[in-house]
C-alpha positions in Angstrom: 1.4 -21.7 -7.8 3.6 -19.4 -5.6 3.2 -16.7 -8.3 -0.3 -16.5 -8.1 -0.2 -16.3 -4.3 2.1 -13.6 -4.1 0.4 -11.5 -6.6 -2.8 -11.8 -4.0 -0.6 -11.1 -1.2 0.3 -8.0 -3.0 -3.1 -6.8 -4.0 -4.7 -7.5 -0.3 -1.3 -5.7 0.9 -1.9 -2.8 -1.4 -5.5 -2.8 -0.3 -4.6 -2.7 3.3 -2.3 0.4 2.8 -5.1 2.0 1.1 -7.1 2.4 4.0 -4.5 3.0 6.0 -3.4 6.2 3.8 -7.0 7.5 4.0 -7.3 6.7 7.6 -4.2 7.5 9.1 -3.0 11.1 8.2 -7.2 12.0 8.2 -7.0 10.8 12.2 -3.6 12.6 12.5 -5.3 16.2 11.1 -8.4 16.0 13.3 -6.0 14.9 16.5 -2.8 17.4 15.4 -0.5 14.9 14.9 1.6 15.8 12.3 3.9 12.3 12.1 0.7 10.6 10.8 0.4 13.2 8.6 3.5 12.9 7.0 2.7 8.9 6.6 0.6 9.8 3.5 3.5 10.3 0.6 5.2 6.9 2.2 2.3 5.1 1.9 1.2 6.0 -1.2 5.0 5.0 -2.5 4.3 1.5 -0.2 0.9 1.3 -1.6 2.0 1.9 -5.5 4.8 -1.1 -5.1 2.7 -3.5 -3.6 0.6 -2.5 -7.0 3.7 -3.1 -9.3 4.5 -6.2 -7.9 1.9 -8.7 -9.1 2.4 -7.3 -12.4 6.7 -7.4 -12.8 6.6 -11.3 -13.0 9.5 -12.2 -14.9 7.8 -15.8 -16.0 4.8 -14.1 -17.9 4.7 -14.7 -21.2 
C-alpha cells in the first residue's frame, strides 16, 4: 500500500537527516563555518516531522 511506503520513506528520510545533523554542524565547527552550524535546530525540526509523519495516518484504526 502507498501508506506503508510513505511511512518508510519517512523513516529512511528521518534517518538520513540524522546523520546529516551530527555530521554537518560537527564539520562546520572544526572548519568555522558557522551556516552549517546553524543547520542543527532546522534539522532536528526536519528530522522530528519526517518522525511524525508515519505515525499521523488518518486511516489507522
Amino acid at each position: 500500500m502507498l501508506i506503508t511506503e510513505l511511512g518508510y520513506f519517512a523513516l529512511l528520510a528521518a534517518l538520513i537527516l540524522a546523520i546529516l545533523q551530527v555530521v554537518l554542524p560537527t564539520v562546520g565547527v572544526m572548519r568555522d563555518h558557522v551556516a552549517w552550524q546553524r543547520l542543527a535546530p532546522s534539522l532536528a525540526w526536519a528530522q522530528f516531522a519526517a518522525k511524525r509523519l508515519p505515525i499521523s495516518n488518518p486511516s489507522s484504526g
